[in-house]
C-alpha positions, 0 to 999 in steps of 0.5 A: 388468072383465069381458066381458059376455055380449052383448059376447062374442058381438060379439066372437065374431061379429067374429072370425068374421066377419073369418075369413069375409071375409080367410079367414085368421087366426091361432092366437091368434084360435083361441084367443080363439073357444076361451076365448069359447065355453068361457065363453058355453057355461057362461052359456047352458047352458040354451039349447038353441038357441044351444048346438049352434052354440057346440060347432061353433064350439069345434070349428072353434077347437080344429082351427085352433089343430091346423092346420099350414095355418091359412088352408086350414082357414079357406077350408074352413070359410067356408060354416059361418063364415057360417052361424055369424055368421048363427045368432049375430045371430039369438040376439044 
């Protein structure tokens, strides 16, 4: 069955936020936020607002699936994880 859109974001939101909060996570997890925003860009391609946030996201997955240290580009990245976790309660 299927994901629906609001429990992708959730899902998006979660793994974020847990990147956020243990500032570490694996290259499966960049993964999933790599198949997740790939399938929530295609649903909200018309919105305009969320949009930007989900190209930034799909940038943040695909550097830390290339990242030889995972967890430094995690640190790196927490005030924009924040940001992002923000911006998707906001739209969700």
């Amino acid at each position: 069955m299927p994901l629906s859109q609001q429990d992708q974001f959730s899902l998006l939101r979660d793994i974020l936020s847990n990147h956020q909060s243990d500032c570490c996570g694996s290259v499966a997890e960049c993964e999933q936020l790599e198949r997740l925003v790939k399938s929530l860009m295609v649903q909200t391609n018309s919105d305009r607002q969320i949009q930007p946030v989900l190209e930034e996201i799909y940038r943040y997955s695909q550097n830390g699936i290339a990242s030889p240290e995972l967890d430094q580009h995690i640190e790196s990245n927490q005030q924009e994880l924040s940001q992002w976790v923000s911006q998707i309660n906001q739209y969700s």
